[in-house]
N, C-alpha and C positions, 0 to 999 in steps of 0.2 A: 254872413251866415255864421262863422264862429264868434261874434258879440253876442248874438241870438241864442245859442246854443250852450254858452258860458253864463248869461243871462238867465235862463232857466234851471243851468247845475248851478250856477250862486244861490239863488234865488227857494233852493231845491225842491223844484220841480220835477226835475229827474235827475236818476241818479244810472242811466243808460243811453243807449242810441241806437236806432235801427235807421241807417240809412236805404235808399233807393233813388238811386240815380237814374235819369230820365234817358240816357244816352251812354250805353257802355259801349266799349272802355272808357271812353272819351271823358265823362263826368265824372265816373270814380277816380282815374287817373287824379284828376283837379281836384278832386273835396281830398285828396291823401296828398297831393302836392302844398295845397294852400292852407288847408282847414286843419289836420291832425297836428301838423306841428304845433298848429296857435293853443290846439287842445291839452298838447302833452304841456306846451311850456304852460302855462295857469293851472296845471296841475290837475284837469278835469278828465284826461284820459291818462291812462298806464301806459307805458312803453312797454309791457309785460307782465308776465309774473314767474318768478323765481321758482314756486310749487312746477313738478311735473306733470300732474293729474289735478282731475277737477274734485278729486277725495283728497289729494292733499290739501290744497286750495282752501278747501272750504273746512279743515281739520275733522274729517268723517274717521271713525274709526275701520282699520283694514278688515275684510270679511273674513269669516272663520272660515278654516281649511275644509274642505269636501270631504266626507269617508270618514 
């Protein structure tokens, strides 16, 4: 599943992922036990991000004060 899924961020085809796993907990356990590692090491998933907010994040400017 992660050749497939590296195959397609190489490839780019995507540049996201929405998983659904057919059997929780049981399968999400496995695609975070097996799959994300192989994702973070090839570099196709983040282990994070450093920004606190999704306005930092994305460098949005902060909103004007109220009043």
């Amino acid at each position: 599943m992660a050749e497939q899924i590296l195959d397609w961020w190489r490839d780019g085809v995507v540049d996201g992922y929405t998983i659904q796993p057919p059997t929780l907990p049981h399968d999400l356990r496995t695609f975070v036990r097996e799959v994300i590692p192989l994702l973070r090491a090839a570099a196709a998933l983040s282990a994070g991000y450093p920004e606190s907010t999704v306005r930092q994040r994305f460098a949005l400017p902060e909103p004007l004060p109220v009043g």
